[in-house]
C-alpha positions in Angstrom: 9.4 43.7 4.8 10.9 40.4 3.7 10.4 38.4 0.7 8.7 34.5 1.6 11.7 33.3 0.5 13.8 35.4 3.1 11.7 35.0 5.9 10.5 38.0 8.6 9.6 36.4 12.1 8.1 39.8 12.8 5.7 39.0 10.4 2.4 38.9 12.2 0.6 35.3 11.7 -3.2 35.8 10.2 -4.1 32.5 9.2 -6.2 32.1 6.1 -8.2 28.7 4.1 -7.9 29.0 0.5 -10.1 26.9 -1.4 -9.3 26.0 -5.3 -10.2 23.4 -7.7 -8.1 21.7 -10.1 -8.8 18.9 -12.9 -12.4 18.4 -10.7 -10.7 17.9 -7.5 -11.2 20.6 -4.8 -8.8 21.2 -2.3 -8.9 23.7 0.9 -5.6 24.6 2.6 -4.6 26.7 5.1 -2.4 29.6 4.5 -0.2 32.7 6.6 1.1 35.8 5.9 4.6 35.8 4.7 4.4 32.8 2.4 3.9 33.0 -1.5 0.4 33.7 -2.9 -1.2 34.1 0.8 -4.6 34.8 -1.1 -5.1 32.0 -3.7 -3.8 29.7 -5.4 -1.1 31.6 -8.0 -1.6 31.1 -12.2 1.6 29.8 -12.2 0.9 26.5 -10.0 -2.7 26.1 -11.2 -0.8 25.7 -14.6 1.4 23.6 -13.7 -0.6 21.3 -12.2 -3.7 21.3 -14.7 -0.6 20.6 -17.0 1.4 17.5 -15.0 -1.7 15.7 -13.1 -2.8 14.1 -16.5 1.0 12.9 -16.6 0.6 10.2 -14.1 3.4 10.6 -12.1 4.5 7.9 -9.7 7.1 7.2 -7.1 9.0 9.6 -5.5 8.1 13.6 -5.8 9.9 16.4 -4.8 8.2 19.4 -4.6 10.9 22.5 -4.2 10.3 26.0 -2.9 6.7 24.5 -2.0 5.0 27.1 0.3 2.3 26.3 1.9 1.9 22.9 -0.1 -0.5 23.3 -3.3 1.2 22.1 -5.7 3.0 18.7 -3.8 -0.1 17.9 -1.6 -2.5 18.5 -4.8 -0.3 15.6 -6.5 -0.4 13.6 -3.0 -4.6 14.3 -3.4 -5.0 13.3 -6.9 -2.1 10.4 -7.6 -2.1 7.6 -4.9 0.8 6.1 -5.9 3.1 9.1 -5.1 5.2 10.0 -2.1 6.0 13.7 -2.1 8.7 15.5 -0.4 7.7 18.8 -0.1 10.6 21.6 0.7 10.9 25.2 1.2 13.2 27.8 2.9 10.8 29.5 4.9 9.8 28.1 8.3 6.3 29.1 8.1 6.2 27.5 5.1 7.0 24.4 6.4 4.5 24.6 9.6 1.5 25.0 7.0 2.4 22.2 4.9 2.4 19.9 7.5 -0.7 21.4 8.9 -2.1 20.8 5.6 -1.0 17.6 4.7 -2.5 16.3 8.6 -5.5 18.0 7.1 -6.2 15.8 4.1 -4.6 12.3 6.2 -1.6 12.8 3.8 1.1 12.4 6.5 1.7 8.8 6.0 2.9 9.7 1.9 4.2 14.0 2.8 7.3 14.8 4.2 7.6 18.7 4.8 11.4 19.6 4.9 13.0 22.8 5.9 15.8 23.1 3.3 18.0 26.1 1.7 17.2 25.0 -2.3 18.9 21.0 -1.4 21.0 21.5 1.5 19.0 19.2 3.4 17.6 16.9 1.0 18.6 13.1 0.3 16.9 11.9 -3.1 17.1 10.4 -5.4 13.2 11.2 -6.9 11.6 10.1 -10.1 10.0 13.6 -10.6 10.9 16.9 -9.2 8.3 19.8 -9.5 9.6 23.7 -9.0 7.5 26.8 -9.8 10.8 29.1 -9.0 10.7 32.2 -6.7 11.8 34.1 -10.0 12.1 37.4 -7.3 14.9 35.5 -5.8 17.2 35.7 -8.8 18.5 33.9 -11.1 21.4 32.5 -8.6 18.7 30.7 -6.7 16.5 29.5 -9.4 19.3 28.3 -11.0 20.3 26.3 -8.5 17.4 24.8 -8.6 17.5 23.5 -12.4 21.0 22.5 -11.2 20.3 20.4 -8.3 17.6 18.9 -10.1 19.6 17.2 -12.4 21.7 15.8 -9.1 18.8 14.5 -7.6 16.8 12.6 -10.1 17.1 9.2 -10.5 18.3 8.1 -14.5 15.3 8.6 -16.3 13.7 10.8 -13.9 11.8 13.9 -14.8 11.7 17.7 -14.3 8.6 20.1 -14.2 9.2 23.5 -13.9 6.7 27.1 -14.6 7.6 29.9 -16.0 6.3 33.3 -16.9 7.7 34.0 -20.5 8.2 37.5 -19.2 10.2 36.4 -16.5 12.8 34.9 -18.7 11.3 31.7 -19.7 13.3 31.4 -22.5 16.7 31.9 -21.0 15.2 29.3 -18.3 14.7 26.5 -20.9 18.0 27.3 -22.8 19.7 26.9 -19.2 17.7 23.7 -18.5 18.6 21.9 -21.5 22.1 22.9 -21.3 22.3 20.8 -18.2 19.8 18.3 -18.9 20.4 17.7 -22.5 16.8 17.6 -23.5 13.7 20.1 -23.1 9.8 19.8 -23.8 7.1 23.0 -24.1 4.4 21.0 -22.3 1.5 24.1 -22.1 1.3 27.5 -22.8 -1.5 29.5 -20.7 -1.4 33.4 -20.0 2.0 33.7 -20.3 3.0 31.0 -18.3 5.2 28.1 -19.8 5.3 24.4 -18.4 8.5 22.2 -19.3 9.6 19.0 -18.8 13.1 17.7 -18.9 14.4 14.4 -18.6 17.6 12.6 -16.8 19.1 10.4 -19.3 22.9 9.5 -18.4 23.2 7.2 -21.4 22.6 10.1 -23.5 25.9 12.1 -21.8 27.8 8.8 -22.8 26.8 8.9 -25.9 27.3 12.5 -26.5 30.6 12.4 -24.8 31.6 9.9 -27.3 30.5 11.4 -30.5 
């Protein structure tokens, strides 16, 4: 059987509505076999977004590897002033976040992209969100942290999640390596939130010192 990042056709649809609440907002979306956390909404993106909602964010958003869209249309439900992109690998991913995103009215500010990591995605964005498919590997979830960086706009911002188990710490190290900069944001059962920012005056500046 295939992983929901390496999608099986043969995978037998049995559509599902999972309901969750985050930060008092309750959302209801429809998911599938053969997409990540088919059941409920996973600790990892509850995290995430009971961590980032409070943030704000505005503008463009990219949401990367998004499954069946809880964590990009969540942000398109709760912050107005958002656009969100919303991209995964797997095609029935994609078909149930646009089923979802016509099921809140959220097609006017959602784009649902088919896209291997950012073969197929323009940019620039002032945030980018990723809970990474850590069962991937580290050559795909590192291409994620790496195409970040390529696709923000100066000043932009990175969110990522992270089971400390699942290497967290290498993660962060690898982040700020690229990024320059790294913030612990939360801490909850394991699970680590970080932001990192896009600042090209502080390559200059470390390139001259």
């Amino acid at each position: 059987m295939g992983h929901y990042f390496d999608f099986d056709d043969s995978i037998k649809s049995q559509e599902r509505l999972i309901s969750y609440e985050i930060n008092g907002l309750k959302m209801s979306l429809i998911s599938d076999n053969g997409v990540f956390s088919k059941n409920e909404l996973d600790e990892g993106s509850r995290t995430l977004l009971k961590t980032i909602l409070p943030l704000g964010l505005k503008g463009k958003i990219l949401d990367l590897g998004a499954g069946y869209g809880p964590i990009g249309l969540t942000i398109a439900m709760s912050l107005p002033n958002t656009s969100v992109t919303l991209v995964d690998i797997n095609p029935r991913a994609v078909s149930l976040c646009q089923k979802n995103a016509d099921l809140h009215g959220l097609s006017q500010r959602v784009t649902c992209l088919q896209s291997d990591i950012f073969s197929s995605v323009e940019g620039p964005y002032d945030s980018i969100v990723v809970n990474p498919p850590i069962r991937a590997g580290k050559k795909v979830t590192y291409k994620m942290y790496e195409g970040a960086y390529q696709h923000l706009i100066d000043g932009g911002t990175f969110y990522f999640v992270i089971r400390k188990a699942q290497g967290a710490s290498s993660a962060s190290n690898y982040v700020k390596e690229i990024f320059g900069n790294i913030t612990l944001l939360a801490r909850h059962k394991g699970f680590h939130v970080y932001v990192a920012r896009k600042n090209t005056n502080q390559e200059k500046e470390s390139l001259n010192a």
